[in-house]
N, CA, C and O atoms as a GROMACS GRO file, in nm:
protein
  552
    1UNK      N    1   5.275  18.418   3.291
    1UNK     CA    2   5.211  18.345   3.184
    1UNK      C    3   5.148  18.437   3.082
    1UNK      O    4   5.149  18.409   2.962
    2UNK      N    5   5.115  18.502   3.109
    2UNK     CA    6   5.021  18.612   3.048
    2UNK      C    7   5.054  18.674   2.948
    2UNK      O    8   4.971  18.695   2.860
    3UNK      N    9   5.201  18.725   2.936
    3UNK     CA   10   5.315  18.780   2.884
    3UNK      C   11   5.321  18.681   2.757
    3UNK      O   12   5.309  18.721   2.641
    4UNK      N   13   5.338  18.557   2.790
    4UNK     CA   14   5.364  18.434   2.682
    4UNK      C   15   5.266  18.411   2.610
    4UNK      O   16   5.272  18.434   2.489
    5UNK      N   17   5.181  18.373   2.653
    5UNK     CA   18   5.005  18.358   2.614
    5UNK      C   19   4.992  18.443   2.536
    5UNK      O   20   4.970  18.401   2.422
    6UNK      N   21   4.998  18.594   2.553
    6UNK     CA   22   4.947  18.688   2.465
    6UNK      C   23   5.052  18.677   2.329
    6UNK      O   24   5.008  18.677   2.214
    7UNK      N   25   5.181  18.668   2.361
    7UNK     CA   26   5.243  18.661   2.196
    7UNK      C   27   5.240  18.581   2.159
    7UNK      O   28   5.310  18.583   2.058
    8UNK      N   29   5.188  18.472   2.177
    8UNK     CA   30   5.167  18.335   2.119
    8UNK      C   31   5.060  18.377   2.051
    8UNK      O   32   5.098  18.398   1.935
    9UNK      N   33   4.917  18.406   2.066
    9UNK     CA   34   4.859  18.446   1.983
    9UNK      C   35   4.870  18.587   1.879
    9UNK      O   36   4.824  18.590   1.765
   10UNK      N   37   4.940  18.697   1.946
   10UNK     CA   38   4.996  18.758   1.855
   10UNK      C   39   5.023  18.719   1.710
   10UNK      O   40   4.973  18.754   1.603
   11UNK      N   41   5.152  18.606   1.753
   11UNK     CA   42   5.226  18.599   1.666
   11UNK      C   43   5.154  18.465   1.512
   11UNK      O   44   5.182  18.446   1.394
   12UNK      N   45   5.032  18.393   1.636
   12UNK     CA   46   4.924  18.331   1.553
   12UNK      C   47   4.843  18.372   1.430
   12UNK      O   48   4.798  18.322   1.327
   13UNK      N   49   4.851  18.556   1.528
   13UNK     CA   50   4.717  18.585   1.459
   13UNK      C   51   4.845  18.695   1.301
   13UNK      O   52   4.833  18.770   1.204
   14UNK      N   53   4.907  18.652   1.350
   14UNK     CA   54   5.020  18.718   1.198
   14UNK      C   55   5.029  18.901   1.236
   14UNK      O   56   5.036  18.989   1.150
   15UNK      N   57   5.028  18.920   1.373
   15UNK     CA   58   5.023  19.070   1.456
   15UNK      C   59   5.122  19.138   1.524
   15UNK      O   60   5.124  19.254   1.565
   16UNK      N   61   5.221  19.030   1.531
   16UNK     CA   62   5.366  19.043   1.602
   16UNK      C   63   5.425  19.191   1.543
   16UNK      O   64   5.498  19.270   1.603
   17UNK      N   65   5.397  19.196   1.474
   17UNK     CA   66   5.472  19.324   1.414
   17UNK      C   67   5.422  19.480   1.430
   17UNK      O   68   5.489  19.582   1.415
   18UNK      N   69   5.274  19.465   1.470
   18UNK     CA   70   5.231  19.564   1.589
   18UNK      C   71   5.228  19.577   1.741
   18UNK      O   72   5.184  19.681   1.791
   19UNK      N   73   5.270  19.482   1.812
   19UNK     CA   74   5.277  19.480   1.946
   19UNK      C   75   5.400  19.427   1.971
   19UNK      O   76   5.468  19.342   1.914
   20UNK      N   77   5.421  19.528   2.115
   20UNK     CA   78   5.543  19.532   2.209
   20UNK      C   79   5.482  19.491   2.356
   20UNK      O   80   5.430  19.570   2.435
   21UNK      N   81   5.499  19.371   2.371
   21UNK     CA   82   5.481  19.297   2.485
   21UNK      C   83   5.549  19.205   2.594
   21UNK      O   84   5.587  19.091   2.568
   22UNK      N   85   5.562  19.267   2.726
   22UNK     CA   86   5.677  19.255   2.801
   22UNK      C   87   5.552  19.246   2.920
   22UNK      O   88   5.434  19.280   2.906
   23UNK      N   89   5.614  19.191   3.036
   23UNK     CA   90   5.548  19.158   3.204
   23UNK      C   91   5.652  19.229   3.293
   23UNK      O   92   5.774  19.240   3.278
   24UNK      N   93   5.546  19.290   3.422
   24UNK     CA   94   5.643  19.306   3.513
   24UNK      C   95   5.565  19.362   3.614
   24UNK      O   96   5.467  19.430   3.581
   25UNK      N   97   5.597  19.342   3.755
   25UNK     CA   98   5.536  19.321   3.847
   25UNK      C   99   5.539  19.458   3.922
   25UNK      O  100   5.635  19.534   3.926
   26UNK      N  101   5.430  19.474   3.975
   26UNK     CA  102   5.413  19.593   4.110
   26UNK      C  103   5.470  19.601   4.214
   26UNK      O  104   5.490  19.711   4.266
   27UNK      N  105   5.513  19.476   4.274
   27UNK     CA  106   5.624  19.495   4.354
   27UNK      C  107   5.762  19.415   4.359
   27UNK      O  108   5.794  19.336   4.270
   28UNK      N  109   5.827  19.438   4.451
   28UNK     CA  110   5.993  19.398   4.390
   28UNK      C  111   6.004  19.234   4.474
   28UNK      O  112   6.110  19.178   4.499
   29UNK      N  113   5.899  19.193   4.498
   29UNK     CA  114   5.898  19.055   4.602
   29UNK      C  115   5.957  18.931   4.535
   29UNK      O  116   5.981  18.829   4.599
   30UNK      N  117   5.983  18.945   4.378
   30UNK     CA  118   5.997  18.862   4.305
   30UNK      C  119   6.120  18.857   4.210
   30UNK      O  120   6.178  18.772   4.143
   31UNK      N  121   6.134  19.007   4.242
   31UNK     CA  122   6.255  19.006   4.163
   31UNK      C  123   6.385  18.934   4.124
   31UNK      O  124   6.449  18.863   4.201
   32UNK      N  125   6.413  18.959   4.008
   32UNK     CA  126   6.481  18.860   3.949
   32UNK      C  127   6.489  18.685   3.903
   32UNK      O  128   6.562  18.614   3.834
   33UNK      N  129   6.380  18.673   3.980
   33UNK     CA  130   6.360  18.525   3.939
   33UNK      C  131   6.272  18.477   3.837
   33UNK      O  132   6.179  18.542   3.791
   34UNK      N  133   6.295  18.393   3.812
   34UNK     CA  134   6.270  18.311   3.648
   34UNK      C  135   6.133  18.276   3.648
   34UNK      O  136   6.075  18.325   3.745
   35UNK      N  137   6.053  18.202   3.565
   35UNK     CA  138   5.899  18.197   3.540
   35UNK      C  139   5.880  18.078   3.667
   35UNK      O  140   5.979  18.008   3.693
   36UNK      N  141   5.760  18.058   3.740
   36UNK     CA  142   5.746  17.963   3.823
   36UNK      C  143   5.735  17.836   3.793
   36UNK      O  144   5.639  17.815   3.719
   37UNK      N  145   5.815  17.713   3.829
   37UNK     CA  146   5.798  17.588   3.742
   37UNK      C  147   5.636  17.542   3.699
   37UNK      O  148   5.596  17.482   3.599
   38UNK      N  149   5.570  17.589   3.801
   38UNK     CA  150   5.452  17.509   3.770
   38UNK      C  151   5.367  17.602   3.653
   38UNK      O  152   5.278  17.556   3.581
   39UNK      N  153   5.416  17.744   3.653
   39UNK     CA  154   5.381  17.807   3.524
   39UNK      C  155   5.447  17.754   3.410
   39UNK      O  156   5.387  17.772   3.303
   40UNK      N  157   5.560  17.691   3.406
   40UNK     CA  158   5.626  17.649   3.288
   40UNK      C  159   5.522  17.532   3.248
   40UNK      O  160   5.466  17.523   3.138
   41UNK      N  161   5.504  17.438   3.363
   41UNK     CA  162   5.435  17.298   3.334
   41UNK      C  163   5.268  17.351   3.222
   41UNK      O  164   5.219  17.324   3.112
   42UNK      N  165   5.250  17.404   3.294
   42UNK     CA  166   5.122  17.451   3.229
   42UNK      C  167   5.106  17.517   3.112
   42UNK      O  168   5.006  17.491   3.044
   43UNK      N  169   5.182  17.596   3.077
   43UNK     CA  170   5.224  17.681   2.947
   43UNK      C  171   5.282  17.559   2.859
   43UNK      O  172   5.246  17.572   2.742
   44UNK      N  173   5.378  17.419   2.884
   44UNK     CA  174   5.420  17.378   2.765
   44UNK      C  175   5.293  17.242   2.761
   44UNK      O  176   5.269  17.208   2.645
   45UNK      N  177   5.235  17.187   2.838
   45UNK     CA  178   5.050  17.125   2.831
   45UNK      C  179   4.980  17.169   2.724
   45UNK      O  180   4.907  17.100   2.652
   46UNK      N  181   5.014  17.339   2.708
   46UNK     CA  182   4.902  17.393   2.615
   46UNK      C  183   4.979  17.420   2.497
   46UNK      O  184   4.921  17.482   2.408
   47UNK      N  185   5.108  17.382   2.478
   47UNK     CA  186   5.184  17.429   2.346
   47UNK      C  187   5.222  17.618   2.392
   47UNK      O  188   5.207  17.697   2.299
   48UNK      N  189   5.241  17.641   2.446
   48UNK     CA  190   5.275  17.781   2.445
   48UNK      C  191   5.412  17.780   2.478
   48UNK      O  192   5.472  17.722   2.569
   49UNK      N  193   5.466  17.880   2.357
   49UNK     CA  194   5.637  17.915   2.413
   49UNK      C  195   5.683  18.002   2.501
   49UNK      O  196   5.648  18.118   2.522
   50UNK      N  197   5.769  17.934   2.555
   50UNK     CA  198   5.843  18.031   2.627
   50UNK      C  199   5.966  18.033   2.624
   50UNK      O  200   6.027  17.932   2.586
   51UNK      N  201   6.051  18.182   2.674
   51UNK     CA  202   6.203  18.176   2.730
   51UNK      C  203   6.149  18.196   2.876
   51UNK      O  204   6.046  18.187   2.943
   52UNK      N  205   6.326  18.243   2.887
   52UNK     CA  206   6.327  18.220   2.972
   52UNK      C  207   6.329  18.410   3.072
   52UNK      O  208   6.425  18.482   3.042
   53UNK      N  209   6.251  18.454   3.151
   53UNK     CA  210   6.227  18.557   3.194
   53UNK      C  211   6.253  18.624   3.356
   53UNK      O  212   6.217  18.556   3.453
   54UNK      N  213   6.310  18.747   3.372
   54UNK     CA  214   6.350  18.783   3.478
   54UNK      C  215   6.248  18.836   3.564
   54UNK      O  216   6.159  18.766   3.515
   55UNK      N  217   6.178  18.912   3.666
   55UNK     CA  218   6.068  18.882   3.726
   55UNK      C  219   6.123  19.057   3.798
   55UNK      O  220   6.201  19.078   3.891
   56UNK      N  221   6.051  19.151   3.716
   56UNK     CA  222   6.140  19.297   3.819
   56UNK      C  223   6.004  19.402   3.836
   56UNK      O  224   5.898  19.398   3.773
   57UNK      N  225   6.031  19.458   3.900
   57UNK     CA  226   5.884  19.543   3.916
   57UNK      C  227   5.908  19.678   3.833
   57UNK      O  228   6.018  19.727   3.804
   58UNK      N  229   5.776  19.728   3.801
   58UNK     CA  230   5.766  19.826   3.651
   58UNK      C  231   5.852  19.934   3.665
   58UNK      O  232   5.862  19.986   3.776
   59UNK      N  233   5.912  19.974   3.576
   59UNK     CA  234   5.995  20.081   3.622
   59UNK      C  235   5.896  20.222   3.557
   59UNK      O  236   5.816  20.192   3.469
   60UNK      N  237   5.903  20.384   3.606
   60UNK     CA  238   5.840  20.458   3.553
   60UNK      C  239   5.837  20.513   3.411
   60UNK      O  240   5.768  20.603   3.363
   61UNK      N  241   5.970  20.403   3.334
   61UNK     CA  242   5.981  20.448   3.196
   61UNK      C  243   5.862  20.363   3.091
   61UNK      O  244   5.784  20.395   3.000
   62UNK      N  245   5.908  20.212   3.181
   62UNK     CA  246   5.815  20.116   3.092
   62UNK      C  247   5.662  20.165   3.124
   62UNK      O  248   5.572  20.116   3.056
   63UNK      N  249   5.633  20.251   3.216
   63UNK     CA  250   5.503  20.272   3.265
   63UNK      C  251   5.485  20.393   3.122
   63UNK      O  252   5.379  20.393   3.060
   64UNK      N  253   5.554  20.452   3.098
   64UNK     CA  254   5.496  20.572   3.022
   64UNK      C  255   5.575  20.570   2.866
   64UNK      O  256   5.571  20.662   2.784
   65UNK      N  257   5.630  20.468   2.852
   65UNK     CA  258   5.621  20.396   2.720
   65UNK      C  259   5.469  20.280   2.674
   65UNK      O  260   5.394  20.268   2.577
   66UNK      N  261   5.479  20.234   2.766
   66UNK     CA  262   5.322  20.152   2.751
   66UNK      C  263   5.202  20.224   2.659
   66UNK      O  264   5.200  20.347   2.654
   67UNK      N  265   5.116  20.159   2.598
   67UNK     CA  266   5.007  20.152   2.549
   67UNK      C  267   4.911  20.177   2.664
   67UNK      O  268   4.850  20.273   2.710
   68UNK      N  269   4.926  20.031   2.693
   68UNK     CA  270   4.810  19.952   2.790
   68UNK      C  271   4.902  19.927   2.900
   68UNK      O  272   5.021  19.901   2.881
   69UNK      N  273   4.851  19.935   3.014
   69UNK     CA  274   4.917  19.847   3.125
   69UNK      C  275   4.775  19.774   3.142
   69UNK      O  276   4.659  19.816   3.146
   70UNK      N  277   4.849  19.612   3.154
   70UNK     CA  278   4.724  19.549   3.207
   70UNK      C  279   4.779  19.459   3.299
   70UNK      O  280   4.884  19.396   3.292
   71UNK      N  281   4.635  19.464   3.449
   71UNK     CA  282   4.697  19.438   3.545
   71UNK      C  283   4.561  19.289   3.560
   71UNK      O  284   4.455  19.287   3.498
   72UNK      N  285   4.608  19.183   3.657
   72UNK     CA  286   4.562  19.044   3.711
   72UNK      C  287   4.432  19.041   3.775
   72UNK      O  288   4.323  18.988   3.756
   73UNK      N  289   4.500  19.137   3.878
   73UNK     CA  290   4.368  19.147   3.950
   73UNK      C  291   4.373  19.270   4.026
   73UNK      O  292   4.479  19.332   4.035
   74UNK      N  293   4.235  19.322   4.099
   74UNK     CA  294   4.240  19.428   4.163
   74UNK      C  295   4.313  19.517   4.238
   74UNK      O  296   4.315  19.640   4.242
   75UNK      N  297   4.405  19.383   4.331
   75UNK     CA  298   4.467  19.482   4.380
   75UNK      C  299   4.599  19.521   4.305
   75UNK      O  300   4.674  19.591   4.373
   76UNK      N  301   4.642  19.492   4.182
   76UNK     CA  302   4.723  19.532   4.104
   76UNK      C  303   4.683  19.659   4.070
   76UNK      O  304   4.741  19.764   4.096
   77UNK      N  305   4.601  19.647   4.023
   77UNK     CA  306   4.512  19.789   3.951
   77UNK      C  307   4.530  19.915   4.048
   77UNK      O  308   4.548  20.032   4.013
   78UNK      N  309   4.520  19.858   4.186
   78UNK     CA  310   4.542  19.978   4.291
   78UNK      C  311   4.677  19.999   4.329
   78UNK      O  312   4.730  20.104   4.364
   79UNK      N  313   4.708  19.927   4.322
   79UNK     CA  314   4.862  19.978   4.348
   79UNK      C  315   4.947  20.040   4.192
   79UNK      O  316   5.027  20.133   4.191
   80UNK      N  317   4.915  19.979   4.101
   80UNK     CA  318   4.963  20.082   3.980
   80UNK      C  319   4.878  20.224   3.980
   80UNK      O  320   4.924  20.331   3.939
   81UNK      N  321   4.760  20.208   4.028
   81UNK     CA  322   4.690  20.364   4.018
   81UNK      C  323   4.745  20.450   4.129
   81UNK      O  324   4.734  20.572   4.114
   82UNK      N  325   4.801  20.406   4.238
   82UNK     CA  326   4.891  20.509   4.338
   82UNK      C  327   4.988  20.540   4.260
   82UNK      O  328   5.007  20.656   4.225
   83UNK      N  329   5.083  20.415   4.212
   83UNK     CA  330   5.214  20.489   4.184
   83UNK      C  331   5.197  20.568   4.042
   83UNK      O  332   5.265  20.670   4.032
   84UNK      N  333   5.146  20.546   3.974
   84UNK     CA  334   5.110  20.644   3.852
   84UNK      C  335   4.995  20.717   3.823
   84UNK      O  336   4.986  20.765   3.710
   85UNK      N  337   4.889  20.739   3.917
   85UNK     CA  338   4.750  20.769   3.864
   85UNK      C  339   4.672  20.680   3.786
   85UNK      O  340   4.680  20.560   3.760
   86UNK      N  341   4.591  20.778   3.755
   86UNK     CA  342   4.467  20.670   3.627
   86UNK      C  343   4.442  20.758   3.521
   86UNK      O  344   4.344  20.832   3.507
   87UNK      N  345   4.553  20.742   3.435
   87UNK     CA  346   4.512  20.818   3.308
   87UNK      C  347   4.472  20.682   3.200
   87UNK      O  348   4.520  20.658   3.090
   88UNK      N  349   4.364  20.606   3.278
   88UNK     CA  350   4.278  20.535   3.117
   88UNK      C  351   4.418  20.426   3.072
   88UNK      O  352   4.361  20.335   3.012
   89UNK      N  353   4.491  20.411   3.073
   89UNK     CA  354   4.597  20.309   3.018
   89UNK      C  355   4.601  20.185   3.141
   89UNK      O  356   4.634  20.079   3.089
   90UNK      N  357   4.584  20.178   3.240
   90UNK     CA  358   4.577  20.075   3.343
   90UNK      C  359   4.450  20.036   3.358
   90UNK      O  360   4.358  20.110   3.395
   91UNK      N  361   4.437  19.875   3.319
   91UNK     CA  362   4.305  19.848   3.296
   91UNK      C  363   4.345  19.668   3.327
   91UNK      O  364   4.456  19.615   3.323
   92UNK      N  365   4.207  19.604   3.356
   92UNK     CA  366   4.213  19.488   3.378
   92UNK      C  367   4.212  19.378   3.264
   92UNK      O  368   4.164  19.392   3.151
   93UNK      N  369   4.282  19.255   3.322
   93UNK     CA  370   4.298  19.184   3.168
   93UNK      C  371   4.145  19.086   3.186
   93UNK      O  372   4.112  19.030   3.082
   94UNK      N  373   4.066  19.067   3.290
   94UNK     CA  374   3.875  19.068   3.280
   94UNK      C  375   3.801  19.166   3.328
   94UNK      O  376   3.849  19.273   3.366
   95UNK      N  377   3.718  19.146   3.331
   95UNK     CA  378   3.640  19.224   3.433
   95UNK      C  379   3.628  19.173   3.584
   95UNK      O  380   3.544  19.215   3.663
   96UNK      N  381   3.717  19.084   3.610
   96UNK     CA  382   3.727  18.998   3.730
   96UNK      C  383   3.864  18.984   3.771
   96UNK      O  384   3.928  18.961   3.668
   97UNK      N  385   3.927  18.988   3.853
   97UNK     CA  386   4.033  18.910   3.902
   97UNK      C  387   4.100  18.767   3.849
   97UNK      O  388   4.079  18.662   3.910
   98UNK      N  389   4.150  18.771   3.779
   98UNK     CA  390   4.216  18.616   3.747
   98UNK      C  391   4.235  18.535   3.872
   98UNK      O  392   4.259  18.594   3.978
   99UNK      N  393   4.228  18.429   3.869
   99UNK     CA  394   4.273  18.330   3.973
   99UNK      C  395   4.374  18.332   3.984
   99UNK      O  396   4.453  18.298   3.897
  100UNK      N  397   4.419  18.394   4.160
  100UNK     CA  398   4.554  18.360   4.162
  100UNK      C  399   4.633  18.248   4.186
  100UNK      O  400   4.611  18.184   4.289
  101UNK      N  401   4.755  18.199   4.080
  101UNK     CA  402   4.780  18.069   4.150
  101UNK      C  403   4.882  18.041   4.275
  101UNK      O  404   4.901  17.942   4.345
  102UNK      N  405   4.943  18.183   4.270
  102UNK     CA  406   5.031  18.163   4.429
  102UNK      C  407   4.963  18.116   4.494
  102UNK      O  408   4.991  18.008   4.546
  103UNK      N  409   4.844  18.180   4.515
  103UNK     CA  410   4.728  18.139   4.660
  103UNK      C  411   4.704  17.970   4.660
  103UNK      O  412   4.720  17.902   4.761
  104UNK      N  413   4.658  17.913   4.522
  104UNK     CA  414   4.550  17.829   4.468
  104UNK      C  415   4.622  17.739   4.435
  104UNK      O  416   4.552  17.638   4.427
  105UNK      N  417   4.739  17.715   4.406
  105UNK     CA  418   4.814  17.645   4.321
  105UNK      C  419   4.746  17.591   4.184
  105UNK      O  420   4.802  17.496   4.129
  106UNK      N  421   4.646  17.638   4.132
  106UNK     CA  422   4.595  17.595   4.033
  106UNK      C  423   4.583  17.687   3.924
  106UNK      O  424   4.497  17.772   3.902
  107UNK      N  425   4.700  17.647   3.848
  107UNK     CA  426   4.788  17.699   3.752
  107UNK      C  427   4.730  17.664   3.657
  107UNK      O  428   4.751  17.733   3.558
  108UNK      N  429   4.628  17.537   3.640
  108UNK     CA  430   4.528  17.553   3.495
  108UNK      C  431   4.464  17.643   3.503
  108UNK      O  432   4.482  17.723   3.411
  109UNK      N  433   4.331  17.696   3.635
  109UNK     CA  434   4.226  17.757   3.656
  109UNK      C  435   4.308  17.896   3.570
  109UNK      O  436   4.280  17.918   3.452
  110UNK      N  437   4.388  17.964   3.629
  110UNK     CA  438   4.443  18.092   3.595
  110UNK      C  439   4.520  18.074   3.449
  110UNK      O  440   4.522  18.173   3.376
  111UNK      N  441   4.571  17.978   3.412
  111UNK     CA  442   4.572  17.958   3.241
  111UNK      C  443   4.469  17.990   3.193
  111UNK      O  444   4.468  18.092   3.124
  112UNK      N  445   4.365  17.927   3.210
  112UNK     CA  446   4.216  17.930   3.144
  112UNK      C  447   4.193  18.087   3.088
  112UNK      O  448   4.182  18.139   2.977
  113UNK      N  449   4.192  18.157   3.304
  113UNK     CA  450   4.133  18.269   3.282
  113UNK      C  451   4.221  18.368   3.171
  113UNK      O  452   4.170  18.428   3.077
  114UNK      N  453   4.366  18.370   3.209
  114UNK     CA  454   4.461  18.435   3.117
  114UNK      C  455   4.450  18.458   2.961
  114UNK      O  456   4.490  18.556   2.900
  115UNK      N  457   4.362  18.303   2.891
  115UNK     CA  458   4.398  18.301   2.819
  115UNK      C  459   4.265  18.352   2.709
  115UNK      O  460   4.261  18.384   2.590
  116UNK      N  461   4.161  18.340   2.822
  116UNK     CA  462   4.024  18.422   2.792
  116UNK      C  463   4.071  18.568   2.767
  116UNK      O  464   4.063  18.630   2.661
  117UNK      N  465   4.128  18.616   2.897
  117UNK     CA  466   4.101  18.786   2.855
  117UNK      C  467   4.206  18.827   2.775
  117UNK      O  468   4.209  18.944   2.735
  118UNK      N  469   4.334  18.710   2.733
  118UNK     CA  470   4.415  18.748   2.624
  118UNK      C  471   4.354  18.760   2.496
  118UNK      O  472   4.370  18.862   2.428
  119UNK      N  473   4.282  18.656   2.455
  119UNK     CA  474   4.191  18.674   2.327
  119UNK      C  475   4.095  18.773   2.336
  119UNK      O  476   4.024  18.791   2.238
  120UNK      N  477   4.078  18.842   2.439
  120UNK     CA  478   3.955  18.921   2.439
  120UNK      C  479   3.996  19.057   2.440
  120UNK      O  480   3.925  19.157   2.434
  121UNK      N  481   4.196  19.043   2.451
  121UNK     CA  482   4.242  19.186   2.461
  121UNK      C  483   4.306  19.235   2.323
  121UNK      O  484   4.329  19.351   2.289
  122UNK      N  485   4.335  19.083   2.231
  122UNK     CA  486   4.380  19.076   2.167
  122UNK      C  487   4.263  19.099   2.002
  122UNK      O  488   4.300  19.138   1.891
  123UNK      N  489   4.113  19.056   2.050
  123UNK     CA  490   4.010  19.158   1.947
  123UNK      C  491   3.978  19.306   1.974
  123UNK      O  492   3.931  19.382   1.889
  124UNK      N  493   4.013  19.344   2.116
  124UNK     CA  494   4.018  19.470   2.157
  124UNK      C  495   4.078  19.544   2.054
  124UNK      O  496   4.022  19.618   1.973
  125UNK      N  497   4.236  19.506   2.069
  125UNK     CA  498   4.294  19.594   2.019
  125UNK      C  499   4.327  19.574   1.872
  125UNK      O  500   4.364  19.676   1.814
  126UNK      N  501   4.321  19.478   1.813
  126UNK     CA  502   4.330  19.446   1.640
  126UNK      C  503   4.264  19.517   1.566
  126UNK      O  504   4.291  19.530   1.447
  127UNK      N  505   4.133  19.598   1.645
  127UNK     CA  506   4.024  19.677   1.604
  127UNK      C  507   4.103  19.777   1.507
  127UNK      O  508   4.094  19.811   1.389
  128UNK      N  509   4.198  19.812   1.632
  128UNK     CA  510   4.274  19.980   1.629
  128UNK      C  511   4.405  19.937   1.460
  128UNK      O  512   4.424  20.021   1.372
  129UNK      N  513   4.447  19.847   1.459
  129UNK     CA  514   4.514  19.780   1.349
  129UNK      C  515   4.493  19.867   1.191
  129UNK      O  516   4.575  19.937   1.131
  130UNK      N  517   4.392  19.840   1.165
  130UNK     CA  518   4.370  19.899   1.004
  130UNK      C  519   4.442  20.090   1.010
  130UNK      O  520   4.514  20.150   0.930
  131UNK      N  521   4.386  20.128   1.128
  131UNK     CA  522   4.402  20.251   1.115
  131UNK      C  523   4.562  20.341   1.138
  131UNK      O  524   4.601  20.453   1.104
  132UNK      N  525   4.632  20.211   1.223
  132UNK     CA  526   4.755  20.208   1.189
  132UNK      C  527   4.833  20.200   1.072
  132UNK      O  528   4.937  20.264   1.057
  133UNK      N  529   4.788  20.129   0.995
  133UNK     CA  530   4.812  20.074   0.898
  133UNK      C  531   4.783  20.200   0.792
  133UNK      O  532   4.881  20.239   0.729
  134UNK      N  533   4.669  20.258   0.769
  134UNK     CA  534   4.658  20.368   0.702
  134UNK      C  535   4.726  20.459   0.721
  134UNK      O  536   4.775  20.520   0.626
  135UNK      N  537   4.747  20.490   0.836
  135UNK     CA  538   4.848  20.563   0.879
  135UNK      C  539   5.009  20.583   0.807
  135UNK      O  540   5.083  20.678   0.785
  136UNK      N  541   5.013  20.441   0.786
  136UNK     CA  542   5.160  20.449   0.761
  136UNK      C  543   5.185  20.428   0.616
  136UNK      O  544   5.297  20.422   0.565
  137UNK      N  545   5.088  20.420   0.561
  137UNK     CA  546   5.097  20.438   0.370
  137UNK      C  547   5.063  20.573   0.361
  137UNK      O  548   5.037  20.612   0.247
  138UNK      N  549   5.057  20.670   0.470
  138UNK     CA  550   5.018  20.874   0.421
  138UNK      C  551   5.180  20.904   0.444
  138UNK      O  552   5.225  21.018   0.429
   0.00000   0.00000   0.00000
């Protein structure tokens, strides 16, 4: 969801054209399979688009092409900090754990939270925007 959520406002906030935003998981338990129905149900409730998406765990290129890696919850965070270290780019999308909904089945609760620390990642980084931007008129 998270993945969707965030370019939805991206593309709200008229930003699409600075961010490269893609999902993908820490481990391979999921691989290849498509968004979870009850994530679909919930994402089209709130108007958010989606396609349709393959489900593969990070590979070490997308890890060191990345900006940001941002991970759900804690123990994401620890398992991306084994397989790559902690050089400052792996960071949480709250300061809390999102609700998980595998566990919970409650696929609003973890919308909610998603969609909090998306807006909150998404003034984060708009900050950095202007100076891009100057950048590219030198």
């Amino acid at each position: 969801m998270a993945q969707f959520i965030f370019l939805s406002l991206v593309r709200d906030a008229g930003l699409d054209a600075y961010y490269s935003i893609d999902s993908a998981a820490v481990s391979s338990e999921e691989e290849g399979n498509d968004i979870y129905p009850p994530a679909r149900s919930v994402m089209r409730r709130h108007g958010i688009p989606f396609s349709s998406h393959r489900a593969h765990r990070i590979t070490d290129g997308e890890f060191q092409s990345a900006d940001l890696v941002i991970a759900m919850d804690s123990s994401n965070i620890r398992a991306l900090r084994r397989r790559f270290g902690d050089d400052g780019r792996i960071r949480m999308l709250l300061g809390r754990d999102v609700a998980d909904p595998w566990y919970t089945d409650d696929f609003e609760t973890a919308f909610h939270d998603i969609e909090e620390g998306c807006r909150s990642l998404l003034m984060d980084t708009r900050s950095i925007i202007p100076d891009i931007l100057s950048n590219e008129k030198r």
